[in-house]
C-alpha positions as CSV (number, residue, x, y, z in Angstrom):
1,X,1.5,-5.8,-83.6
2,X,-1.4,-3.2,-83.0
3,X,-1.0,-0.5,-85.1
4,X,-3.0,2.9,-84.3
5,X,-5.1,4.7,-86.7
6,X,-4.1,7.7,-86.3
7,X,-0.8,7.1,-87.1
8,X,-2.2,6.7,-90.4
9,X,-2.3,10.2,-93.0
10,X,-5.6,11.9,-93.2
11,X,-6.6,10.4,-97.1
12,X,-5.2,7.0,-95.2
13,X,-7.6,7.5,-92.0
14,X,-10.9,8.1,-94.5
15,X,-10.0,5.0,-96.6
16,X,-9.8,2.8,-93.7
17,X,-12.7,4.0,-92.1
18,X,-14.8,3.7,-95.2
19,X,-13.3,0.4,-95.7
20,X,-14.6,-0.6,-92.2
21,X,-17.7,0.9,-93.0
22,X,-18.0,-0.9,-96.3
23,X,-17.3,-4.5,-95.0
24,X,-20.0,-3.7,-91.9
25,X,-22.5,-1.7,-94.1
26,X,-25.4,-4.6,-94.9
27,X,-24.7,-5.7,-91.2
28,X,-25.7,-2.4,-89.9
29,X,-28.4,-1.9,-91.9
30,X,-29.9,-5.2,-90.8
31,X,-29.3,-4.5,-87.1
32,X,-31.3,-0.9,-87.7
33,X,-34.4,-2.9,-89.3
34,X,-34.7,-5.7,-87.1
35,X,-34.3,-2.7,-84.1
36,X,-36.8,-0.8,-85.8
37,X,-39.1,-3.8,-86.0
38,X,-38.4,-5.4,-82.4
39,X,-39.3,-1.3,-81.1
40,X,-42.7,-1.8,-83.2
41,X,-43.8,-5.2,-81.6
42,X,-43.3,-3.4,-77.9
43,X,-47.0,-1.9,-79.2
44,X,-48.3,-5.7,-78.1
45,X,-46.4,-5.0,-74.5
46,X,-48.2,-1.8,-74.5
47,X,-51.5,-3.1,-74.8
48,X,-50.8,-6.1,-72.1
49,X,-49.9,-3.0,-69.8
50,X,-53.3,-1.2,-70.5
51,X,-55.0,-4.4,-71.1
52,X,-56.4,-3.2,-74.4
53,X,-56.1,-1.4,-77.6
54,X,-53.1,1.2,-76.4
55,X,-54.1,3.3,-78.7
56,X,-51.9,6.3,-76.7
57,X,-48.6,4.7,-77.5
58,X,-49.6,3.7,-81.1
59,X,-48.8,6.9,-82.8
60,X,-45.2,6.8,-80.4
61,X,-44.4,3.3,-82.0
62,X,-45.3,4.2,-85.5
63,X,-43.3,7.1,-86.3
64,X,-40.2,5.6,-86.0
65,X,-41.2,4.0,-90.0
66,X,-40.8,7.4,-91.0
67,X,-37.1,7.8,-90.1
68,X,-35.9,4.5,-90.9
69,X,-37.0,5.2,-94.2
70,X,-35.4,8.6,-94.6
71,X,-32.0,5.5,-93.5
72,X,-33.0,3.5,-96.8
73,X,-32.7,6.5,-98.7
74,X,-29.7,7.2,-97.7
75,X,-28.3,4.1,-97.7
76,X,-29.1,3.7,-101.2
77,X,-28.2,7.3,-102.4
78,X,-24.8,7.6,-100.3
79,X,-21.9,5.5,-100.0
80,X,-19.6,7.7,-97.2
81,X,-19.3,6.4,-94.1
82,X,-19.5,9.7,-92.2
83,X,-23.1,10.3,-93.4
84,X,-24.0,6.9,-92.9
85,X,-22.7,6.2,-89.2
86,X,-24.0,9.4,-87.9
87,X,-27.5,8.8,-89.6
88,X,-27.3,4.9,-88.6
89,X,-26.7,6.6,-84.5
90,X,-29.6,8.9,-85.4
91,X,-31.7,6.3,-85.8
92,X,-30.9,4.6,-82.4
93,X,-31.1,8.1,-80.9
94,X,-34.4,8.2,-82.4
95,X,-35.9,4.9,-81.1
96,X,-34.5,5.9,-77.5
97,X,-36.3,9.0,-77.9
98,X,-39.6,7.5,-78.9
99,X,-39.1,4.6,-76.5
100,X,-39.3,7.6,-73.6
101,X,-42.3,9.1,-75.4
102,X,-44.2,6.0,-75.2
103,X,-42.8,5.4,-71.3
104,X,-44.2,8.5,-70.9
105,X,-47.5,7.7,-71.8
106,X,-47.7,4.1,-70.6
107,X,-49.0,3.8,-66.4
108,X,-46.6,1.5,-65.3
109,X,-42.7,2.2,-66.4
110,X,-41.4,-0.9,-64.2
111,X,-39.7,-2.4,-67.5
112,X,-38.1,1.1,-68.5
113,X,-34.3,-0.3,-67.3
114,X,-34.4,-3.3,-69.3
115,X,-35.3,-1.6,-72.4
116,X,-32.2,0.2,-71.8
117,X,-30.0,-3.2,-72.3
118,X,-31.2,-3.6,-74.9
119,X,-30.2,-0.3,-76.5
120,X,-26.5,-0.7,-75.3
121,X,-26.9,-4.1,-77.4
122,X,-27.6,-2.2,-80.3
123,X,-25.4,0.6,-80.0
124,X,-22.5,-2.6,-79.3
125,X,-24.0,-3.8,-83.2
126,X,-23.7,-0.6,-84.6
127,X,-20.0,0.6,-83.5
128,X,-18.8,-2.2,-85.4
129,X,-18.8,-0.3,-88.9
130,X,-18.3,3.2,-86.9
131,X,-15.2,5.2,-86.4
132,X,-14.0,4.9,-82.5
133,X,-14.6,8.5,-81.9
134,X,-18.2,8.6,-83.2
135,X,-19.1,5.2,-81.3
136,X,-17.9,7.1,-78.0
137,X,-20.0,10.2,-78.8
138,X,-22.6,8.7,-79.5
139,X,-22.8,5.4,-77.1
140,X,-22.4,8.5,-74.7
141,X,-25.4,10.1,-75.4
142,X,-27.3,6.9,-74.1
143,X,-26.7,8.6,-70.8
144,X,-27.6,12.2,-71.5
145,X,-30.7,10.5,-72.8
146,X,-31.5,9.0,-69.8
147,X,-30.9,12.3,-68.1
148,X,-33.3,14.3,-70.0
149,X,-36.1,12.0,-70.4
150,X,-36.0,11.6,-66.7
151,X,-37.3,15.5,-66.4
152,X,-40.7,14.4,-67.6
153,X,-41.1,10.4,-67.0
154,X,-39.5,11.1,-63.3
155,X,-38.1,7.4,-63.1
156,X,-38.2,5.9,-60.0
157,X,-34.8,4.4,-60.3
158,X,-32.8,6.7,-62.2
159,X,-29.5,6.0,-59.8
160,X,-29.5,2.8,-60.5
161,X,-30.2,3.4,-64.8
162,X,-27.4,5.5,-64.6
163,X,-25.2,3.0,-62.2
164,X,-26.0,0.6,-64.1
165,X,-25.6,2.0,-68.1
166,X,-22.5,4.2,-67.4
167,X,-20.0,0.6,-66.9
168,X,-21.9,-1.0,-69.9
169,X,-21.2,2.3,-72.0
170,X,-17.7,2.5,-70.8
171,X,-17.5,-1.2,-71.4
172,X,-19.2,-1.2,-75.0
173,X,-16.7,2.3,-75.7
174,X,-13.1,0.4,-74.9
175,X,-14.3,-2.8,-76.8
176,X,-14.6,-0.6,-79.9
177,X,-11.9,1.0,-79.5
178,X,-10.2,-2.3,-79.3
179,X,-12.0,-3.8,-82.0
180,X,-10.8,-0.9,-84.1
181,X,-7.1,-1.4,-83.4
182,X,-7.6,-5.0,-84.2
183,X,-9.5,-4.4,-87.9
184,X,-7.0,-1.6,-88.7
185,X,-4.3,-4.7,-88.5
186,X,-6.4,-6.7,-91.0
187,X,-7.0,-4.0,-93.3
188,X,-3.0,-3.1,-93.6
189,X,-2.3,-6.8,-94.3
190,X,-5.4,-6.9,-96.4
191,X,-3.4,-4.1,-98.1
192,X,-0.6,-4.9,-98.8
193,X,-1.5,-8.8,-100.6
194,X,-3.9,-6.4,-102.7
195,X,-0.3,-4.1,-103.4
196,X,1.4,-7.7,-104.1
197,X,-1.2,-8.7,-106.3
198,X,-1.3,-5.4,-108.6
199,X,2.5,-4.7,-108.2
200,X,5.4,-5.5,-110.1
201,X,8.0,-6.5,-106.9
202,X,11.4,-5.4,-108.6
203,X,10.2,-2.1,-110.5
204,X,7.1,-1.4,-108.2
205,X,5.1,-0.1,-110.7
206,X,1.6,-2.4,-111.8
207,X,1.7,-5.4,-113.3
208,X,-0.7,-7.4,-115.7
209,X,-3.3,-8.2,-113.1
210,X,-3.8,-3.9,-112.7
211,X,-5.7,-4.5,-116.2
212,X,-8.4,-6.7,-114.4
213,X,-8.8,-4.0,-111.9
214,X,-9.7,-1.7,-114.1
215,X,-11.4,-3.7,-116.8
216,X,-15.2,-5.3,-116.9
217,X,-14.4,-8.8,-116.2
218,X,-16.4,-10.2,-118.8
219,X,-15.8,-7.9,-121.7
220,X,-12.5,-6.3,-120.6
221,X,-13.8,-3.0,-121.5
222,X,-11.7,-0.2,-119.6
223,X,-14.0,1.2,-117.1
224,X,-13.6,4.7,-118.2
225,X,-16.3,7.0,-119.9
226,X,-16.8,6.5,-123.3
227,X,-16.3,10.0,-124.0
228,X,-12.6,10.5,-122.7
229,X,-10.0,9.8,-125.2
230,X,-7.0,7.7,-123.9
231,X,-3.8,6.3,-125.7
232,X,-1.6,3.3,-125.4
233,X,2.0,3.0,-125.1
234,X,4.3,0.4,-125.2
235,X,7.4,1.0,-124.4
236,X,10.8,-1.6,-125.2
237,X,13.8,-1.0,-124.3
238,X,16.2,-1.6,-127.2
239,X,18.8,-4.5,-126.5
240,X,18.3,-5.0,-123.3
241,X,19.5,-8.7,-123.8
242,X,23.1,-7.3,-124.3
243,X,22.8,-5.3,-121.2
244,X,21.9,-7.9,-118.7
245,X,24.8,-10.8,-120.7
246,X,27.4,-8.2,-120.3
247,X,26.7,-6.2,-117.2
248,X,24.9,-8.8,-115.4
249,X,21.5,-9.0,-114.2
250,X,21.7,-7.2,-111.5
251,X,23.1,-4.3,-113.5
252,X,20.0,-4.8,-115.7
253,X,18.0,-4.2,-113.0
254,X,19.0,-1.2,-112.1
255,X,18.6,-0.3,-115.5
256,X,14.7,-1.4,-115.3
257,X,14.5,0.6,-112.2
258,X,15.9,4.2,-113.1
259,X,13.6,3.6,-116.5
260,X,10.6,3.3,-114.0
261,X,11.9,6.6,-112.6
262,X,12.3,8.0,-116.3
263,X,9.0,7.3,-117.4
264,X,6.9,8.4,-113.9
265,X,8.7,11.5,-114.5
266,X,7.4,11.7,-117.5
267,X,3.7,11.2,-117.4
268,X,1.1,12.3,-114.8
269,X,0.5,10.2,-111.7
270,X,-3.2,9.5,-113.1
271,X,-1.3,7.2,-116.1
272,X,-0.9,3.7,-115.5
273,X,2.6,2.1,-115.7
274,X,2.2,-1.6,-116.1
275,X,5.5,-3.7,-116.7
276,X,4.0,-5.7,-119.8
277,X,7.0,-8.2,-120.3
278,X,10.8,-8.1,-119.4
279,X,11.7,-5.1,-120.6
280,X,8.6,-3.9,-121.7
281,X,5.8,-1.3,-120.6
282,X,2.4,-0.7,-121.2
283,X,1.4,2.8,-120.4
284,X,-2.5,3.9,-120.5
285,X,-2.8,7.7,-121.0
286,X,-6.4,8.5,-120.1
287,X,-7.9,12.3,-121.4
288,X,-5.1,11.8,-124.3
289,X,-5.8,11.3,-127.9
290,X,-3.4,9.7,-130.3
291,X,-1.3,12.6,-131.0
292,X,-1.1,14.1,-127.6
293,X,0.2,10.5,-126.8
294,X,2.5,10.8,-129.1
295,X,3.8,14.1,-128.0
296,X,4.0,12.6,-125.1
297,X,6.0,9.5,-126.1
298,X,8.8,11.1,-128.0
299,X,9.1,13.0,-124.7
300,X,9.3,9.6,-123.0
301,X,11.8,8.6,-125.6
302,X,13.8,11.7,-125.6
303,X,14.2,11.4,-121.6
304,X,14.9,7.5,-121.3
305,X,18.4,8.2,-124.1
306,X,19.5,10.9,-122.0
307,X,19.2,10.0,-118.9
308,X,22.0,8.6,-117.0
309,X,21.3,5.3,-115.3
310,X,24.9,4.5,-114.2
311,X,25.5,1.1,-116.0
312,X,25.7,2.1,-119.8
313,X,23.7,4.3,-122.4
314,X,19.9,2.9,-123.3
315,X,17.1,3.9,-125.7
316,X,13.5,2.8,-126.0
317,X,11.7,1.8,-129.1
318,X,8.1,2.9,-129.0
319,X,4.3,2.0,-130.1
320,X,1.4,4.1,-129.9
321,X,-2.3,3.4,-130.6
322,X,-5.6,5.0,-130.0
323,X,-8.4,3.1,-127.3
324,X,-11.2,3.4,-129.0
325,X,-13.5,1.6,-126.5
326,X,-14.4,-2.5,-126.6
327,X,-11.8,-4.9,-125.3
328,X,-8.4,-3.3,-124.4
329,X,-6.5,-6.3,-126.3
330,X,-7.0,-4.8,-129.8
331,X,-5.4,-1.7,-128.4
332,X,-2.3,-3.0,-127.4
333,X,-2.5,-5.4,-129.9
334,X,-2.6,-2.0,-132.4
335,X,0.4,-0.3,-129.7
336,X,2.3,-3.9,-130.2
337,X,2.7,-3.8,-134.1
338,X,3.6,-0.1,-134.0
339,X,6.1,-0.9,-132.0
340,X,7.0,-3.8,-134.3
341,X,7.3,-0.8,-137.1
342,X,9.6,1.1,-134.4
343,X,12.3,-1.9,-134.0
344,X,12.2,-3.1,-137.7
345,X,12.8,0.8,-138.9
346,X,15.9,1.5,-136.7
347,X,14.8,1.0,-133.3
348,X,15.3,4.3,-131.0
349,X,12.0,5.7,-132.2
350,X,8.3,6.4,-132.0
351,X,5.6,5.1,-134.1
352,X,2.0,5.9,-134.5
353,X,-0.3,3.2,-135.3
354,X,-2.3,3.4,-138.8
355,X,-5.9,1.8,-139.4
């Protein structure tokens, strides 16, 4: 089923439009250099119309260098796609606009209609990583184009430019618009196997594989700034084997569940929740050193024994340890034998871990 995008949120709408704009980005940028250097070997064309040197039109199929580099720039320095689709139309634009300079200039314009296939080609190439809505503003302007450089070329066929390029923009505009529907599918399926992936299906918070996501995949370093203290938690609920061989384990998971609730009440929505094992979480607090992550643990505690999840009473038993950069393992390895100290001292408690 084709879903729309704008039935999507705002922050949804940017993400899939800079997702499209990601997966299309290199193709564009290709499709702009090979146009800019297919517009610079029309100089040849130029000087078979003359039948020399045009050195009139040389300047007009030079300058266009200028602004595809200003593209590269930005291409490197800029990775939203609102920037980037309206510059990547500005440089069509552009090579339209210098393509009716040189006309201009050049004695016989015979071949000025075919040139303008060829734009609508490119303007097809580079509505694949644009929103709908620019690609129809913009593929539109083809014809305004035509209008206004007719005032000083004078074509002798502008009827049939027009007659012709209005069915191919209105062509090139619902394919688009198609084409967006049909990639807006994809990405929500793409989506949700990513969610799958990440998510823990029973308690929906992340599971292990969230780690890798946020991890260098060679070192496992954490990618987060050096600078910024963060603690671990791990977080066991205490006899939770009795709970599921008396009450069932359905019972138990609903005791799993309204724990997830518990604990995202009681951190900030920037934490990571990652179901570590059965019963057990791994929380990352990033900006918090070791005692703030205490504080906030006995908090966690505090909340999880009196809270009411409607199958029988429960407490948490729970580690704590510093991230003090390098591979996350030796963290929660660090969190894991606090909480050791936590279960072998009484259980129902908080422990810091010691170097």
């Amino acid at each position: 089923m084709i879903t729309k995008a704008k039935q999507l949120s705002t922050e949804q709408q940017v993400e899939f439009y800079q997702s499209k704009y990601d997966y299309y980005k290199s193709f564009n940028r290709g499709v702009l250099i090979i146009a800019t250097v297919a517009y610079l070997t029309f100089f040849f064309t130029d000087c078979g119309i003359f039948g020399r040197f045009a050195h009139e039109t040389l300047l007009s199929r030079l300058i266009v260098i200028l602004p595809l580099l200003a593209f590269m720039y930005l291409y490197k320095q800029n990775k939203g796609y609102k920037l980037m689709v309206i510059a990547s139309y500005l440089m069509v634009h552009i090579i339209i606009w210098c393509t009716d300079w040189a006309t201009y200039i050049l004695p016989d314009r015979e071949y000025a209609g075919e040139g303008m296939i060829i734009m609508n080609l490119i303007f097809v190439c580079v509505g694949f990583c644009a929103p709908y809505k620019y690609a129809l503003i913009a593929h539109c302007g083809l014809a305004v184009d035509i209008l206004i450089a007719n005032i000083f070329i004078r074509y002798d066929n502008v009827a049939m430019m027009l007659m012709f390029n209005v069915p191919c923009i209105v062509a090139v505009c619902v394919m688009h618009y198609t084409m967006e529907k049909v990639y807006l599918d994809h990405y929500l399926v793409t989506e949700q196997l990513e969610t799958l992936v990440v998510h823990d299906q029973l308690t929906g918070v992340f599971n292990r594989n969230k780690l890798k996501k946020i991890s260098d995949p060679i070192t496992e370093e954490l990618n987060i700034a050096s600078e910024v203290p963060v603690a671990f938690l791990i977080v066991d609920l205490d006899f939770f084997k009795n709970v599921n061989d008396q009450y069932g384990h359905e019972s138990g998971d609903v005791v799993l569940k309204h724990t997830v609730k518990v604990i995202s009440q009681s951190v900030r929505s920037t934490d990571y929740i990652i179901r570590w094992g059965g019963e057990e979480f791994l929380i990352i607090l990033s900006g918090c050193d070791i005692e703030i992550g205490a504080t906030i643990a006995e908090k966690l505690r505090v909340n999880i024994e009196a809270s009411d999840n409607s199958i029988c009473p429960i407490t948490a038993s729970i580690g704590v340890a510093a991230y003090k950069g390098g591979n996350y393992h030796s963290a929660i390895e660090c969190a894991d034998k606090a909480l050791y100290r936590a279960k072998t001292e009484g259980r129902n408690r908080v422990v810091v871990y010691e170097d």
